[in-house]
TIPADO-626847 format. One record per residue (C-alpha): residue in one letter; x, y, z. Coordinates in steps of 0.05 Angstrom, whole numbers, padded with zeros to 5 digits, always signed. Example, Ala and Ser with C-alpha at 12.3 -4.5 7.8 and 13.67 -1.06 7.14 Angstrom:
<sites>
A+00246-00090+00156
S+00273-00021+00143
</sites>
This chain:
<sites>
X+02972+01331+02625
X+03033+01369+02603
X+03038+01379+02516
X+03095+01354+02481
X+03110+01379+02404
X+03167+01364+02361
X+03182+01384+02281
X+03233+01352+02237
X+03220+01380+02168
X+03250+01442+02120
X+03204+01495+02152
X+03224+01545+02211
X+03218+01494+02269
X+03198+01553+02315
X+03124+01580+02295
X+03106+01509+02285
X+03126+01487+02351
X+03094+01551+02384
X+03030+01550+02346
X+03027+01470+02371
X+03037+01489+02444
X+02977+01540+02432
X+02934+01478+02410
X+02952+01432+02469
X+02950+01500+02526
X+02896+01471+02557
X+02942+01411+02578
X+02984+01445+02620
X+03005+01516+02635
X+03050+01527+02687
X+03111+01539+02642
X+03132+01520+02572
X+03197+01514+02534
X+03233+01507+02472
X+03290+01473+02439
X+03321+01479+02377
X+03382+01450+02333
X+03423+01506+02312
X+03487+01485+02271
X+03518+01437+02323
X+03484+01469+02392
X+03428+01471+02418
X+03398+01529+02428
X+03333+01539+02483
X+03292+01583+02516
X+03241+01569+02589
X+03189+01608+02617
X+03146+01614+02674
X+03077+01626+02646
X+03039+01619+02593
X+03056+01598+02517
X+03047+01674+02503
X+03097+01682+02557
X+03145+01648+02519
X+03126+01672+02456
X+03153+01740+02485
X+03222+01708+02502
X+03242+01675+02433
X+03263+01730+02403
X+03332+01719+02355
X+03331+01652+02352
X+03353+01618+02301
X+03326+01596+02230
X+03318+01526+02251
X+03292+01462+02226
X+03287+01419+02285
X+03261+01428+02346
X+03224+01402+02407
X+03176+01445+02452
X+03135+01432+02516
X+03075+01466+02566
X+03091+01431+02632
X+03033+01422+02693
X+03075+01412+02748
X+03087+01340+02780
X+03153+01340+02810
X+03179+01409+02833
X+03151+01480+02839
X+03130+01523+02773
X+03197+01555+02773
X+03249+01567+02705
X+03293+01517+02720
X+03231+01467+02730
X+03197+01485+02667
X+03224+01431+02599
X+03261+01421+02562
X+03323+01397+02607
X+03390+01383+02588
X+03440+01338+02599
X+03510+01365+02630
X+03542+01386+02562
X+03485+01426+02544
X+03491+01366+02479
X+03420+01329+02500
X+03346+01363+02505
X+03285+01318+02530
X+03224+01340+02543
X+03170+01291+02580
X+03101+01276+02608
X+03098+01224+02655
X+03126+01209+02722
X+03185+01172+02740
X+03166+01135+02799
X+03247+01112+02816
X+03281+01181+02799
X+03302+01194+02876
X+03356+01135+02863
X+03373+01147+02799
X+03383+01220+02813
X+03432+01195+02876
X+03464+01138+02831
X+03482+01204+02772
X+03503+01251+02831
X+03552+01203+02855
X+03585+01192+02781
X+03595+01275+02791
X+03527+01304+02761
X+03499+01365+02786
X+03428+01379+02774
X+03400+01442+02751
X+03329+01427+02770
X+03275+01391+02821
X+03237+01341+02773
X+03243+01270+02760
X+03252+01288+02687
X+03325+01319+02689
X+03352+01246+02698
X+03330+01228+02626
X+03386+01274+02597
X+03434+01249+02638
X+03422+01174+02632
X+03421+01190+02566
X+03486+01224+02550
X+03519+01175+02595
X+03501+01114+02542
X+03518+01153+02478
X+03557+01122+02441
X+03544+01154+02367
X+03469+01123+02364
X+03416+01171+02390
X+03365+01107+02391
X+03408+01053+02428
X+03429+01110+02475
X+03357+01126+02501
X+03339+01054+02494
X+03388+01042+02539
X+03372+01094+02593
X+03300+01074+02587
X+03320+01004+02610
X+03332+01027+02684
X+03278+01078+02677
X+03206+01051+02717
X+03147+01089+02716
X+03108+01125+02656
X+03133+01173+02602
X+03120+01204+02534
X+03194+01228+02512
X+03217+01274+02459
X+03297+01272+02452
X+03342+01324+02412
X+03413+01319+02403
X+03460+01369+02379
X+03510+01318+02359
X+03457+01290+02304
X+03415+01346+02285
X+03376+01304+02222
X+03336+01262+02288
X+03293+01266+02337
X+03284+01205+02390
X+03216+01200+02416
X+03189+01132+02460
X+03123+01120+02498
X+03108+01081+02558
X+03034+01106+02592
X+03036+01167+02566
X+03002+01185+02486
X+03054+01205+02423
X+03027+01213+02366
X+03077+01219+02301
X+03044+01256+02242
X+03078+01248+02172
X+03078+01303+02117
X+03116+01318+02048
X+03181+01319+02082
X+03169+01342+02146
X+03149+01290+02210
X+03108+01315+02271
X+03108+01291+02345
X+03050+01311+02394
X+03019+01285+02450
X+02951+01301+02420
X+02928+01299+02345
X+02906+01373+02354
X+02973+01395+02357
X+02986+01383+02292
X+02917+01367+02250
X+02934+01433+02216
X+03000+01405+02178
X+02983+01328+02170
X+02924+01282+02184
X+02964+01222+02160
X+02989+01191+02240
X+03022+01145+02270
X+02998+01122+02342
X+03058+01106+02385
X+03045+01040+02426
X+03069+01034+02504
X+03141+01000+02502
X+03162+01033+02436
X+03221+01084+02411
X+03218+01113+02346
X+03273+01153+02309
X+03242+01205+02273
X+03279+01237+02211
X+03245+01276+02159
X+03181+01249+02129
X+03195+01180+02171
X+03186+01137+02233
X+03224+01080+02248
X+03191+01053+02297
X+03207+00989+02343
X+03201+00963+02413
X+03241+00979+02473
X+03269+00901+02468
X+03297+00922+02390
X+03237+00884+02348
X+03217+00926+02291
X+03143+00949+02282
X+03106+00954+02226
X+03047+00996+02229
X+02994+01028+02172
X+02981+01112+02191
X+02920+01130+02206
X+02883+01190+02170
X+02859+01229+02235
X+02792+01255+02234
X+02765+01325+02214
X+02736+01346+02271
X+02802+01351+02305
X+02806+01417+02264
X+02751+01454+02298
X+02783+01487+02357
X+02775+01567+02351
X+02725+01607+02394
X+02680+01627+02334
X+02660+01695+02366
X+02654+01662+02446
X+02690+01694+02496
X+02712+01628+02528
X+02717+01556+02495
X+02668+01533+02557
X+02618+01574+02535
X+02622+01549+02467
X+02620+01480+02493
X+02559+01495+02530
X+02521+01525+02474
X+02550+01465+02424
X+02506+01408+02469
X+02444+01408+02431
X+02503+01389+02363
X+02545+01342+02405
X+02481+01304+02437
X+02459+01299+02376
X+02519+01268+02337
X+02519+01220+02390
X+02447+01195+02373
X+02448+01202+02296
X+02450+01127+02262
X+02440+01100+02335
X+02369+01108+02357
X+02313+01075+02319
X+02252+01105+02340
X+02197+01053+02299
X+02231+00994+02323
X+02236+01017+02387
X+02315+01008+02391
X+02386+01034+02388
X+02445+01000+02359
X+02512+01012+02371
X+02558+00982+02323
X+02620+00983+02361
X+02604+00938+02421
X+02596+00879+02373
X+02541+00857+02415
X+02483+00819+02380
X+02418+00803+02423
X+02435+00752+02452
X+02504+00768+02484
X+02451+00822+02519
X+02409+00778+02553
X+02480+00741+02571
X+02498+00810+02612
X+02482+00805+02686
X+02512+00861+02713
X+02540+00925+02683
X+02600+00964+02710
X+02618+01030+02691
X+02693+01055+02709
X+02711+01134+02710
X+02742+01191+02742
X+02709+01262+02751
X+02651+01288+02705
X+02659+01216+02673
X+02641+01183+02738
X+02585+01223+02752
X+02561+01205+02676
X+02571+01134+02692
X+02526+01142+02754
X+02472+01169+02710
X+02487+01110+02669
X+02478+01053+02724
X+02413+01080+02751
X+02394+01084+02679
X+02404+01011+02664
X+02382+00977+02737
X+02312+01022+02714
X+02298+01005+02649
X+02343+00940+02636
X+02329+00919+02707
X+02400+00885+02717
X+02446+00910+02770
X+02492+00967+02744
X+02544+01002+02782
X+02595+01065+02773
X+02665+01063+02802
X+02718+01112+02817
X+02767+01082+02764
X+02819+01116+02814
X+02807+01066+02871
X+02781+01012+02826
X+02845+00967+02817
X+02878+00979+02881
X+02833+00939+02917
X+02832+00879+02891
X+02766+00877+02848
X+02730+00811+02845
X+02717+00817+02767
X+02660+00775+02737
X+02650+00739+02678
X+02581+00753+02662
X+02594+00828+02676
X+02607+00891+02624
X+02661+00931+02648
X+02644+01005+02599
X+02708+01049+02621
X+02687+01120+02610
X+02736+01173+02588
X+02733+01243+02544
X+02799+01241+02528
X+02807+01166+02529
X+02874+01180+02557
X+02860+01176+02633
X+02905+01139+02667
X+02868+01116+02721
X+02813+01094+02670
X+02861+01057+02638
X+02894+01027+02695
X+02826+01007+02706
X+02806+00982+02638
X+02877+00941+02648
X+02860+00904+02720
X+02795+00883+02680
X+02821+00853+02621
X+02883+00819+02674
X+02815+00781+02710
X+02785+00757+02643
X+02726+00808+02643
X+02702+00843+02576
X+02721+00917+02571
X+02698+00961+02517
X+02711+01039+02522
X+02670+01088+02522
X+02707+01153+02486
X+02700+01221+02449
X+02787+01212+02419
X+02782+01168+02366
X+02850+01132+02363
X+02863+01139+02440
X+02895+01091+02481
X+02828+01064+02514
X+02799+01059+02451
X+02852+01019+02427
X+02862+00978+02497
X+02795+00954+02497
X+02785+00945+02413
X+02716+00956+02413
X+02674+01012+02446
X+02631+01068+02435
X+02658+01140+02408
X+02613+01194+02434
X+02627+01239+02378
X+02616+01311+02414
X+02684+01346+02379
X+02740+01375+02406
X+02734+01398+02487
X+02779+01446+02491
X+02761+01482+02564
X+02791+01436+02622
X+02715+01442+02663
X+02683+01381+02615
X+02620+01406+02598
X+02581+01377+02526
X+02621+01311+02540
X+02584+01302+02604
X+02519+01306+02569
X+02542+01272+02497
X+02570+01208+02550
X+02500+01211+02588
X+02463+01209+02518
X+02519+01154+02500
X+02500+01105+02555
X+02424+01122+02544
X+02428+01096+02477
X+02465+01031+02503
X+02405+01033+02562
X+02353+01025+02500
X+02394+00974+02471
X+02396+00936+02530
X+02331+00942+02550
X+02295+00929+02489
X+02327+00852+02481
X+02313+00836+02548
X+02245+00867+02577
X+02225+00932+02545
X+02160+00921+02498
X+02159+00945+02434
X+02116+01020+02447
X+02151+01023+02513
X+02215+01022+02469
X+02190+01066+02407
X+02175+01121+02472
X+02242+01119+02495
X+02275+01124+02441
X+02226+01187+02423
X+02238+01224+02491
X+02315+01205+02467
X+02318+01244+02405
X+02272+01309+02435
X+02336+01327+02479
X+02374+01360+02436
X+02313+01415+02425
X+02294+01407+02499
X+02370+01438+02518
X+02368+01484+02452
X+02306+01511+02486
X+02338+01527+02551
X+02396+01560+02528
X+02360+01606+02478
X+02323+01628+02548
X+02370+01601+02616
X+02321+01646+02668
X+02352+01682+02724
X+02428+01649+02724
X+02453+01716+02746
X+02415+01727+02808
X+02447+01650+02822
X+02507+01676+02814
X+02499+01729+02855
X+02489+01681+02921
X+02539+01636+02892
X+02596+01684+02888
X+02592+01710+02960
X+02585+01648+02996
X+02634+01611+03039
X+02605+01537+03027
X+02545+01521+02983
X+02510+01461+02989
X+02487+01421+02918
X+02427+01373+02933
X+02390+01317+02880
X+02357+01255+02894
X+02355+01199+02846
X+02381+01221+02777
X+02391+01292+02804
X+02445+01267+02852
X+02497+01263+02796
X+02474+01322+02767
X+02490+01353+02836
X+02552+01329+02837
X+02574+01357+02772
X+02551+01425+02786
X+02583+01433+02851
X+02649+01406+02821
X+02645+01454+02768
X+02638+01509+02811
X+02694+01488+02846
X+02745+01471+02781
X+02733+01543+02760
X+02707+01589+02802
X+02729+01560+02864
X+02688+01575+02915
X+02681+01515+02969
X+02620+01468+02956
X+02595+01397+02960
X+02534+01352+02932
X+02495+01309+02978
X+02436+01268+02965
X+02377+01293+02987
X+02364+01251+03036
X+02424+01247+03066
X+02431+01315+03079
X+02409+01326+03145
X+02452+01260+03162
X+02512+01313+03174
X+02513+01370+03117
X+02450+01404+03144
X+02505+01435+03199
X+02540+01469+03149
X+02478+01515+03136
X+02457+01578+03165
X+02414+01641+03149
X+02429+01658+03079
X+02465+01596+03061
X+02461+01582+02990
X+02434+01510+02976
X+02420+01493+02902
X+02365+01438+02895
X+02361+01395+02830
X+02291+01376+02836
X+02250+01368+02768
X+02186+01335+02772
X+02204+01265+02767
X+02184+01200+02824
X+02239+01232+02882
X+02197+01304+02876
X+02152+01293+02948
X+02209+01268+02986
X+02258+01328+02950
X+02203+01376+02970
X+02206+01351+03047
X+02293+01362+03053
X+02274+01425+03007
X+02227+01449+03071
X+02279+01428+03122
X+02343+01474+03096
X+02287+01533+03085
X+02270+01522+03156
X+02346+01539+03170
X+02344+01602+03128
X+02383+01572+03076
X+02372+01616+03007
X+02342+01561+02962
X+02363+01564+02886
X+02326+01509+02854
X+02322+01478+02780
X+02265+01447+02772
X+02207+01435+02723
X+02171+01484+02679
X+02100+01496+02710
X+02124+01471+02786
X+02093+01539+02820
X+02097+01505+02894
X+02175+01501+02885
X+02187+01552+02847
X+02147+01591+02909
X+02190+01566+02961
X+02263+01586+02919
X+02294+01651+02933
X+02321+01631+02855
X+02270+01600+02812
X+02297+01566+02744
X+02257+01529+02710
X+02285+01476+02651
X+02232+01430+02603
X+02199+01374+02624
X+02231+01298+02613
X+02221+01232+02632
X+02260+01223+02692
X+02320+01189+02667
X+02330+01237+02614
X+02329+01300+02665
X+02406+01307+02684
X+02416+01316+02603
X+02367+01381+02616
X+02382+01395+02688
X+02467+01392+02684
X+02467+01455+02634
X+02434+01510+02685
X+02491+01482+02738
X+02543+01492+02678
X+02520+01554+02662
X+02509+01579+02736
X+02589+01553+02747
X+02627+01594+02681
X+02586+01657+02710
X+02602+01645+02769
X+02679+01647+02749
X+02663+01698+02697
X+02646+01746+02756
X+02695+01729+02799
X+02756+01749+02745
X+02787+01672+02750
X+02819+01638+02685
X+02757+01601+02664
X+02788+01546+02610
X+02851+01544+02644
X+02833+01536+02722
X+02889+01527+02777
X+02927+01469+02788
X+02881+01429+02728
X+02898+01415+02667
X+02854+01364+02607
X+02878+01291+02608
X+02902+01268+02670
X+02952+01221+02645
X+02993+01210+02714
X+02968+01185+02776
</sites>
């Protein structure tokens, strides 16, 4: 949440640091600023809106070098000008622009108005400048060291001073920096896509660190003053592929890039004739498998409802006891955290703090963590050392779409693994891992014909509440529909089991009500066609997805759309991309911002 860019180099500072806001957008958009060294001032420029916004407002500014720029989503304080980064200190001598929250501003902010500071703005971050400037004392680095020492809570700082225009301060604590080093020229972002398109050579900054950047350089050392030596990192090339190549949205694109991303994620992974997958990164040999007694799977969102996929995968096939929790609520209540347990956390940025806090409480108890990621280089990849990337590219769109399915396909592959060295027979294994690698055609199928999403849409758009149903693997799948409807179209909606439905939901319905029914043909299909029955017999307008060939429910659907057949815990990979599909129409109709949606932004790195 919120992108942070900085250049130090012997280009114009400016279209670098507006082009990089461009690139990290889709991290925040409620304002964005700019700050540059000119001569011995510091020259800047806010603005409510959009990148393009400020793009509009730069004009005559000068040919500078250095520079630090920012695209805020809104934490503390409305989306107003003064709000929006950077912020300066009194003198107008010190610019700092931040993600993060400072969880102990309210008394700083007292303790700096009683020494005479008046404050420009509502957000925690306009004490950084302040504390700041009050411990300068002709070194940039000590000076924000020091502030940072009464500081609590997380950040991801970038610091200009007009005073020492050949530097830029920059220092991490829970919130990703990533320092990119060219001929000359040195790059800050808090993602690598930022600024793939001048280096690939990065450094990752590590929580407790400050860095002073100069041109070309990073010196880079702990908060405590211990220096840190550290090899860069050559970033990979598929952080480069981020255009719209002819889509009218990036979550369309994403969409239609599933049958790719799932099947990057299986290449080199599943062996069809010896009916098993391997995945190097879990260092886990056959026999710490059989050690595993129970699986847990911690994540937040569309990566929660993956992970529920995930456990009902494994108790199924690997018949141990697997379960998904909200990595939100996971450490705050004490977990009891077992030894013989697998703790996967799962993240598409592999940034989420909650994930990580998660990841963290884990590792504090003594259980084994390994992450389960699509950033290579991210802080949960690096927390946990060993893990599983999911390899579906750049997501650009903040609704998560082909990471849903690339994480499903992900913990699949670690479901044959698992399986296979403890009670899955040789054919049984060699079918599995068959059905596995038809997917990608199976969705490629769909897409080239999706059936009647527009009539779906047309229920959809007009509704006051719809109601999302699935039983068994469905029930995730109904869940991430229904919350993408809401992220970007958002029209008011929930997901229910089937079953549980008329345990309180069915009151929600009356004649007309839209109720979409994941039901594919799979063991749950007679008891789905009995709560199917009971909202039709409340005049509810049925829109279900289900099986090719199913004439009975297809019959009984006011919307009929039918998706290939799958063994049953392969279905949500088929099943999700209707819901996806029926969502970013949905939104497309309805004239909202579909890859930037209200109050959201990518990467929830606060709490």
């Amino acid at each position: 949440m919120c992108g942070i860019v900085a250049y130090i180099g012997d280009k114009p500072a400016l279209p670098l640091l507006l082009e990089g806001l461009r690139r990290l957008e889709y991290r925040g958009y409620d304002s964005a600023g700019v700050a540059l060294v000119d001569r011995d001032a510091l020259w800047m420029r806010k603005q409510v809106g959009r990148v393009a916004d400020l793009d509009r407002e730069v004009g005559g500014a000068p040919e500078a070098t250095v520079g630090i720029a920012h695209t805020r989503w809104a934490t503390h304080g409305g989306i107003t000008q003064p709000n929006a980064h950077p912020h300066l200190d009194a003198q107008g001598r010190v610019a700092v622009i931040h993600n993060g929250i400072i969880e102990n501003f309210s008394q700083l902010r007292l303790a700096l108005e009683a020494d005479g500071v008046v404050f420009r703005s509502e957000t925690d971050t306009e004490v950084l400048p302040h504390l700041i400037a009050k411990h300068l004392r002709g070194d940039p680095l000590a000076a924000v060291t020091e502030a940072l020492k009464s500081v609590r809570g997380t950040y991801g700082i970038a610091v200009l001073f007009a005073d020492f225009p050949d530097e830029i301060v920059v220092a991490r604590n829970g919130s990703p920096l990533v320092i990119g080093l060219g001929d000359g020229e040195t790059l800050v972002a808090s993602d690598p896509q930022a600024i793939v398109a001048h280096t690939r050579q990065v450094l990752y900054v590590q929580d407790r660190e400050i860095a002073r950047i100069t041109r070309g350089r990073a010196d880079i050392r702990t908060l405590g003053g211990v220096g840190v030596q550290r090899q860069s990192t050559r970033i990979d090339d598929v952080y480069g592929v981020a255009d719209l190549d002819g889509f009218p949205h990036f979550m369309l694109k994403e969409i239609h890039e599933q049958p790719a991303a799932i099947t990057r994620c299986l290449a080199g992974r599943v062996q069809v004739e010896e009916g098993n997958a391997k995945l190097g990164g879990l260092n886990l040999a056959p026999r710490d498998l059989v050690g595993i007694e129970r699986v847990v799977l911690l994540g937040c969102g569309t990566s929660h409802h993956a992970g529920l996929v995930g456990a009902m995968a494994i108790e199924a096939m690997a018949r141990i006891p697997a379960q998904a929790e909200i990595a939100s609520e996971f450490r705050y209540r004490h977990p009891i955290v077992a030894r013989d347990a697998l703790y996967l956390a799962v993240s598409q940025s592999g940034e989420t703090s909650d994930t990580l806090g998660a990841v963290e409480e884990v590792m504090l108890k003594g259980g084994e963590v390994c992450g389960l990621v699509n950033v290579v280089g991210s802080t949960i990849a690096r927390t946990c050392g060993k893990g599983v990337y999911i390899h579906s590219g750049p997501e650009i769109a903040v609704a998560s779409t082909k990471a849903f399915n690339s994480q499903v396909s992900a913990l699949l592959v670690f479901t044959l693994m698992l399986a296979r060295a403890r009670n899955l027979s040789l054919g049984q294994g060699r079918e599995m891992a068959r059905q596995l690698q038809e997917i990608p055609s199976l969705v490629a199928r769909f897409l080239d014909a999706p059936g009647p999403i527009d009539q779906a849409v047309e229920r959809l758009i007009h509704a006051p509440y719809v109601l999302y149903l699935g039983r068994g693997f469905s029930f995730p799948v109904a869940l991430e529909g229904a919350l993408k409807l809401k992220e970007i179209a958002y029209v008011p909606c929930e997901a229910y089991p089937g079953g549980e439905m008329k345990h309180g939901p069915i009151a929600m319905l009356s004649k007309g009500s839209p109720v979409v029914f994941v039901i594919p043909d799979d063991a749950h299909r007679d008891k789905a066609m009995s709560n199917l029955k009971e909202v039709e017999a409340r005049g509810a307008d049925v829109i279900a997805i289900h099986t090719e060939g199913d004439d009975e429910i297809a019959a009984l659907s006011g919307v009929s759309i039918p998706i290939p057949r799958t063994a049953n815990w392969a279905s949500p990979l088929v099943s999700v991309v209707p819901l996806q599909l029926m969502a970013y129409r949905a939104a497309l109709a309805l004239g909202r911002d579909i890859d930037k949606p209200r109050n959201l932004a990518k990467s929830v790195t606060v709490e």
